[in-house]
C-alpha positions as MATLAB code, in Angstrom:
seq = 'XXXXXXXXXXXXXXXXXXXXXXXXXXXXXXXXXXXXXXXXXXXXXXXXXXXXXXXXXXXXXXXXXXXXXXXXXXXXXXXXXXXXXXXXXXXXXXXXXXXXXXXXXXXXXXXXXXXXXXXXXXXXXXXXXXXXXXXXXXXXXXXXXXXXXXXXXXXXXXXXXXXXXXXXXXXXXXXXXXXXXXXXXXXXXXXXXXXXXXXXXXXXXXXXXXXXXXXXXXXXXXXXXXXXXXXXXXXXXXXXXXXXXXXXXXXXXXXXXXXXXXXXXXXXXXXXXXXXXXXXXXXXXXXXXXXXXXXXXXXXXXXXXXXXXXXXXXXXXXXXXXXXXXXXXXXXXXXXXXXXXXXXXXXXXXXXXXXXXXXXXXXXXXXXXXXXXXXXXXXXXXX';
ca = [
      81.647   93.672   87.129;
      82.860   90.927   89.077;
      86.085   89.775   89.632;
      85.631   86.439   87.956;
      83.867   88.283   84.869;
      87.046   90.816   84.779;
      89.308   87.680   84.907;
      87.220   86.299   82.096;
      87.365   88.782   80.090;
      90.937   89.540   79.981;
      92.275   85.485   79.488;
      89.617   86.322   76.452;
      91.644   89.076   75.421;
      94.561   87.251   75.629;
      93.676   84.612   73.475;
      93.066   87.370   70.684;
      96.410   88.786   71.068;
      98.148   85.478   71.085;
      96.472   84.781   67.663;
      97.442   87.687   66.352;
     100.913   87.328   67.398;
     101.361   84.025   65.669;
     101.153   85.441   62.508;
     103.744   88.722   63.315;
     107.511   88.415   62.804;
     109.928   86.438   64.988;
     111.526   88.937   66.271;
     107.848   90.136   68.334;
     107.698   87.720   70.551;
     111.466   86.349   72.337;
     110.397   83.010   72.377;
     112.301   80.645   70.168;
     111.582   79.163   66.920;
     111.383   75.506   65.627;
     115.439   74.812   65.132;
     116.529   77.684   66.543;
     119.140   77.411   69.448;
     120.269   79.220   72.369;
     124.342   80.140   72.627;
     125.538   79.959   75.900;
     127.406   83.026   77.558;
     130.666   82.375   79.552;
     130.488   84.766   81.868;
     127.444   82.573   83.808;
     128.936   80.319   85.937;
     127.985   76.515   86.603;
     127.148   77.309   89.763;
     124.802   80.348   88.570;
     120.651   78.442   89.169;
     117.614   79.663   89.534;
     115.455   78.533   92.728;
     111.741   77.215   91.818;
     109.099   79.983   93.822;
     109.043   79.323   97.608;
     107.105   81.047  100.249;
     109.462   83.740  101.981;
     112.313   83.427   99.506;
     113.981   85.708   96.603;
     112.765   84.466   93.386;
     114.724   85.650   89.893;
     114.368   84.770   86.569;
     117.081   83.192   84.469;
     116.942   86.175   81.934;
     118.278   83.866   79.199;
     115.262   81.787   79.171;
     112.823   84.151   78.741;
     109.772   82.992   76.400;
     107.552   85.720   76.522;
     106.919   89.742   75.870;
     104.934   89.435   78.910;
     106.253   87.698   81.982;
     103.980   84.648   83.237;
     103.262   85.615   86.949;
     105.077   82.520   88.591;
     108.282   84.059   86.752;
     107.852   87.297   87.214;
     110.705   88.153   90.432;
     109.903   88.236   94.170;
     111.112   90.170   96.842;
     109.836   90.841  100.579;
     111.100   92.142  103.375;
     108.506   90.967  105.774;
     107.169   87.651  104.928;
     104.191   86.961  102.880;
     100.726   88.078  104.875;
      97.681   85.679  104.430;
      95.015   87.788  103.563;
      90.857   87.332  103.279;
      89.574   89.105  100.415;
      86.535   89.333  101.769;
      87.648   91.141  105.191;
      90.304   92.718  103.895;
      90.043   96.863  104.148;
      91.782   99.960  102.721;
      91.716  103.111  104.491;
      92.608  106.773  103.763;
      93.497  109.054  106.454;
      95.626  111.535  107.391;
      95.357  115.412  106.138;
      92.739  114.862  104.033;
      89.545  116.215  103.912;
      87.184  113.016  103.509;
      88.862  110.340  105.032;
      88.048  106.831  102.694;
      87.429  103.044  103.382;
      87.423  100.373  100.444;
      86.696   96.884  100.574;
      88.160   95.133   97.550;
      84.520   95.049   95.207;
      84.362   98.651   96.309;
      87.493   99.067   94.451;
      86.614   96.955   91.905;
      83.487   98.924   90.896;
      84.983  102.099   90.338;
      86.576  103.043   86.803;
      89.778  100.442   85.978;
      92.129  101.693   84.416;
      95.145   98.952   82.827;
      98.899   99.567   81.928;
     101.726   97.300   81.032;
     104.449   97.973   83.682;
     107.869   96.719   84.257;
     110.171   97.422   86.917;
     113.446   95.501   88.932;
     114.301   95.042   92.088;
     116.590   98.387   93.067;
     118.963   95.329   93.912;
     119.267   93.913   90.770;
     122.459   93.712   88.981;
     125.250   91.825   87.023;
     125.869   89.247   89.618;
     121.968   87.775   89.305;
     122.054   88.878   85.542;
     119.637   91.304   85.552;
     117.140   88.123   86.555;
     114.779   90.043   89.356;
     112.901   91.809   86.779;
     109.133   91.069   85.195;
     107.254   92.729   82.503;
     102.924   92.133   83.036;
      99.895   93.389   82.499;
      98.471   94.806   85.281;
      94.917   96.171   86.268;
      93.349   98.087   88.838;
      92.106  101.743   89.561;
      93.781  105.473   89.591;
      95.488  106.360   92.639;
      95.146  109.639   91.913;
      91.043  109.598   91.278;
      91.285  107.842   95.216;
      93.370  111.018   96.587;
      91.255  113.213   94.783;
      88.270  112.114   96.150;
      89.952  111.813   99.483;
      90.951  115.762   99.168;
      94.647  116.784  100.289;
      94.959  119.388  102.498;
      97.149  122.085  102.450;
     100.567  121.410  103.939;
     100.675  118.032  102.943;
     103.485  116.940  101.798;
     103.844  112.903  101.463;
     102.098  109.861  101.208;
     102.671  107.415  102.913;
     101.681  103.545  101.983;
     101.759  100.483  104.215;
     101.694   96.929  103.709;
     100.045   94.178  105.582;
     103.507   92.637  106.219;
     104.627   93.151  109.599;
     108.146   92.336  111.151;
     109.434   92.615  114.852;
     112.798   94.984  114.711;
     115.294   96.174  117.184;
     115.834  100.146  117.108;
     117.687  101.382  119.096;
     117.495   98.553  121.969;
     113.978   98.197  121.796;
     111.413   96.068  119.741;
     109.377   97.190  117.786;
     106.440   96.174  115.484;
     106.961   97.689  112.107;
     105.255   97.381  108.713;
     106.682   97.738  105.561;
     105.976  101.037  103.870;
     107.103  103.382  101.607;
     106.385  106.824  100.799;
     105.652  109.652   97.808;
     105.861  113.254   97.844;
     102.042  114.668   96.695;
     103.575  115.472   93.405;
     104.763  111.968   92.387;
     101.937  109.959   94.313;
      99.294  112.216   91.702;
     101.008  111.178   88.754;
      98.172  109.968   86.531;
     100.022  106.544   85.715;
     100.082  105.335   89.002;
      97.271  102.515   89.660;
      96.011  100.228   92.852;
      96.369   97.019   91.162;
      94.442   93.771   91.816;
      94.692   91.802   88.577;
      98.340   90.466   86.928;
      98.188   89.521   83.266;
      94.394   88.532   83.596;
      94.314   87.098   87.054;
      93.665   88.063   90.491;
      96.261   89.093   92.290;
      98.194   86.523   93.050;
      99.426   85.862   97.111;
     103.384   86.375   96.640;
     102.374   89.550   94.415;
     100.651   91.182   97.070;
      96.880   90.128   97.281;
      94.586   91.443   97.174;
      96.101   95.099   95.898;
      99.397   96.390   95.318;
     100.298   99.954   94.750;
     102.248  100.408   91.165;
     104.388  103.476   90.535;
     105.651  102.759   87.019;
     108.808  104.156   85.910;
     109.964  103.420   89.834;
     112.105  100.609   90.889;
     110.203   97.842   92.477;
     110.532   98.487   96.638;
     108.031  101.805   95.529;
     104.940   98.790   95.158;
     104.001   98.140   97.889;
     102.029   95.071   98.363;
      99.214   93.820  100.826;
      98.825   97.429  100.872;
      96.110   98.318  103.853;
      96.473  102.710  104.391;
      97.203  105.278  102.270;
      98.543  107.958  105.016;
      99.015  111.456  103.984;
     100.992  113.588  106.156;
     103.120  116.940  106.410;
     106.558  115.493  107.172;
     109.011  113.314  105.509;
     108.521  109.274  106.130;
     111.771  108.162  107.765;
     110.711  104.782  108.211;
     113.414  101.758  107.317;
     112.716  101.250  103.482;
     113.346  104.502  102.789;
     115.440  106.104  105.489;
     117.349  103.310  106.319;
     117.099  100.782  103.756;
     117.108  101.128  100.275;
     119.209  104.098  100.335;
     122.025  104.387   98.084;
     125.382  106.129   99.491;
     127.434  107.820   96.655;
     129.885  110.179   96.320;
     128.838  113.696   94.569;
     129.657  117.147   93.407;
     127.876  119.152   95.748;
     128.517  123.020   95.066;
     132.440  122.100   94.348;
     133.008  120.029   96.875;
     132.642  116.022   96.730;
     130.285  114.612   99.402;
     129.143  111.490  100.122;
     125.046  111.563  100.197;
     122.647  109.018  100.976;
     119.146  108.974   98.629;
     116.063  106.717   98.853;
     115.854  104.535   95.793;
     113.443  106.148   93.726;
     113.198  105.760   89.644;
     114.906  103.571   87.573;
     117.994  104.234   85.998;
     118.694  104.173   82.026;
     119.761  100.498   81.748;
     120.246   98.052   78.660;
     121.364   94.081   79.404;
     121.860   91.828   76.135;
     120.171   87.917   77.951;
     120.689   86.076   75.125;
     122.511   84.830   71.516;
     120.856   82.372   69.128;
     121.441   80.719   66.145;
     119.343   79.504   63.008;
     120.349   78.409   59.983;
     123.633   79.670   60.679;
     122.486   83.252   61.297;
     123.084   84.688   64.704;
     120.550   87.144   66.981;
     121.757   89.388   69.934;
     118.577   90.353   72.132;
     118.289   92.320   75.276;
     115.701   94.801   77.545;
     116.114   97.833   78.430;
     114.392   99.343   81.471;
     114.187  103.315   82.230;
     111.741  105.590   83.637;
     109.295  105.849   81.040;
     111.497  108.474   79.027;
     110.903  108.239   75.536;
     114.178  106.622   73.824;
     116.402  107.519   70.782;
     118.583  104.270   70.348;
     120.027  101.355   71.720;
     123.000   99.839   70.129;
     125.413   96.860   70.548;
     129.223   96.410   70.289;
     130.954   93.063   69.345;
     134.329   93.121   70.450;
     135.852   96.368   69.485;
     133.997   97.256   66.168;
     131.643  100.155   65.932;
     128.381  100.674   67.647;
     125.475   99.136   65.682;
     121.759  100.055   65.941;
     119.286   97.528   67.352;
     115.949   97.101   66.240;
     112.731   97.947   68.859;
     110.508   95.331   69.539;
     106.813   96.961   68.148;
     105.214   95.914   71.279;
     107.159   98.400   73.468;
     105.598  100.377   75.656;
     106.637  103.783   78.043;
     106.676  101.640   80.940;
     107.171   97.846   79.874;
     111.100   96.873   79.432;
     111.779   97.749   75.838;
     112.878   94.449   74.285;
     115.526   95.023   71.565;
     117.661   92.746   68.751;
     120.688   92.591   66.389;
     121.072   90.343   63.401;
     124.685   88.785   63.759;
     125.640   87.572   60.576;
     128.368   85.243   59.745;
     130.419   85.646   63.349;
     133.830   84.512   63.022;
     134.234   81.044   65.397;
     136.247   82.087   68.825;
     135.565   84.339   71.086;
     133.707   87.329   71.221;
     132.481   90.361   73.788;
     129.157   91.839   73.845;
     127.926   94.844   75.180;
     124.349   97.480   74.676;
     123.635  100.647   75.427;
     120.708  103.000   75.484;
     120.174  106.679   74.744;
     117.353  108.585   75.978;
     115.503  111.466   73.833;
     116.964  113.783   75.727;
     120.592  112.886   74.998;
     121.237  110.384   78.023;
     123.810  107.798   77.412;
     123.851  104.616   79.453;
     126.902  105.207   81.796;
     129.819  102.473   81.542;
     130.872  100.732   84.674;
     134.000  103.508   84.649;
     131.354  106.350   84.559;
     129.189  105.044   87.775;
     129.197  107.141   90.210;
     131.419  106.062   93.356;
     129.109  104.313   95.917;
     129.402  102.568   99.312;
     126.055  100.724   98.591;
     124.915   97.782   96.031;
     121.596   99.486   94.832;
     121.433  100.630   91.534;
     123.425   99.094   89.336;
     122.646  100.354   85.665;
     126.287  100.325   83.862;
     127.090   98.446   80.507;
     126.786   94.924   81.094;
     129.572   92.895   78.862;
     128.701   89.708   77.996;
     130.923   86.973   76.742;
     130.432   84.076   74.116;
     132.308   81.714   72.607;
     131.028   80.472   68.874;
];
């Protein structure tokens, strides 16, 4: 099937589901009604903005105006380390190599014939946090092929023991005194690269790939924060020692204090999954009855509850969007009826099945670097 046929076909789907969601409850989609309104926090400053999508450049979302279960792809949030590689589709290659017992090359309809598989994934920047509100984060549909039916038919070799992905994007650093040419890559162990969820991806909600998103394939680990996908990706390397390269030795590497055998230590670990993490983005108001809404993103773990405190009254139990899935962000809302005019304090949090609570700021773990950042978020408003 071609790619225009495969891009046909899925704007076709879309349609259908759009229909279908007209008819379904407000509270499906988080897009706001006819003479409904949107309450402005105070904790966002006047100076808080969100930049239009530039080549090169950071690119969040302002998580209070978001309009859709799925994110349209010139929202969805940009990162890169290394600029943004032009690519050809039609030259463009992907080899396998390493310990492996076939070694592979792909051109992109190569890829494209083989069995797709599709998956609504999720994930944030490992950099995302309060100060940005939670804005460098994107929900799509995504589709592509198994990464694990590719290493499979590659055949790992005993003694491997990671994977190792790069990027076309390539950057000139200093290490050490010297310059070097490096491109950005990041690595697996065997076990989590042959997770059966984890895809080569060259469509986004229905289209190809676009540039900033890493055309013409992108690798998507979901459950993982986003630095894990790589983009422009170009070899799949599989080797027998650990990848120490900068995004994962250097880079990207949290530094927190622990409990290691009875003694606290400070240890350094490459950003990896996502944390459990709830953020309430917005308040509205119709017909004087009040909504809280949030996400919540995790590592796929199945969830028990997420619930909301105003001010200092009890925890209350949110209600799950029905179009959650394991690995999109888990949209969530509270009726608010009849709030009393002044201020008020807002704050979620989630619980995992297995019994995992949502850690407050007070219960994050002590840490030299800004990665990570999955506390309670209070909010503030003003009715």
């Amino acid at each position: 099937m071609s790619l225009e046929d495969k891009t046909r076909r899925n704007v076709l789907k879309g349609s259908v589901l759009a229909a279908g969601a007209a008819a379904a409850p407000s509270f499906v989609l988080p897009a706001l009604a006819q003479g409904e309104r949107l309450i402005p926090f105070t904790d966002v400053p006047d100076s808080f903005q969100v930049r239009p999508v530039q080549p090169d450049t950071t690119h969040w979302q302002d998580t209070r105006e978001i309009s859709e279960f799925v994110t349209d792809n010139d929202d969805f949030y940009l990162v890169q380390h290394y600029g943004q590689p032009e690519i050809d589709n039609d030259t463009w290659r992907l080899r396998v190599t390493g310990m492996v017992d076939n070694e592979l090359d792909f051109s992109l309809s190569d890829l494209m014939n083989r069995q797709t598989t599709e998956r609504q994934i999720a994930f944030e920047c490992g950099g995302n946090s309060q100060r940005l509100f939670h804005g460098l984060v994107g929900n799509a549909d995504w589709l592509g092929v198994s990464l694990a039916d590719i290493l499979r038919q590659a055949g790992i070799q005993e003694g491997a023991k990671e994977i190792v992905f790069f990027g076309a994007d390539l950057a000139t650093e200093e290490i050490r005194g010297r310059e070097v040419e490096k491109a950005f890559a990041r690595s697996l162990s065997v076990t989590d690269a042959m997770r059966e969820e984890n895809m080569l991806a060259f469509e986004m909600n229905g289209e190809p790939l676009p540039h900033y998103h890493g055309k013409p394939v992108r690798l998507l680990v979901p459950g993982w924060y986003g630095v894990a996908n790589v983009k422009w990706l170009t070899q799949i390397h599989v080797q027998s020692t650990r990848y120490m390269g900068r995004f994962m030795g250097r880079d990207y590497v949290t530094l927190k204090k622990e409990n290691v055998g009875g003694v606290d230590r400070w240890v350094e670990n490459s950003v990896t999954t996502m944390n459990l993490k709830s953020s309430i983005i917005r308040v509205t108001e119709m017909g004087g009855r009040y909504s809280i809404q949030g996400f919540v993103l995790n590592d796929g773990t199945p969830l028990r509850s997420v619930e909301v405190k105003i001010d200092d009254g009890p925890w209350l139990s949110a209600e799950m969007n029905p179009n959650n899935t394991q690995y999109s962000w888990k949209l969530f809302s509270l009726d608010w009826p009849n709030p009393k005019a002044g201020e008020h304090t807002l704050v979620s949090r989630v619980t995992d099945i297995n019994g995992n609570v949502q850690a407050t700021q007070e219960e994050l773990p002590e840490k030299v670097s800004y990665w990570e950042d999955f506390g309670q978020f209070t909010r503030t408003i003003t009715i």
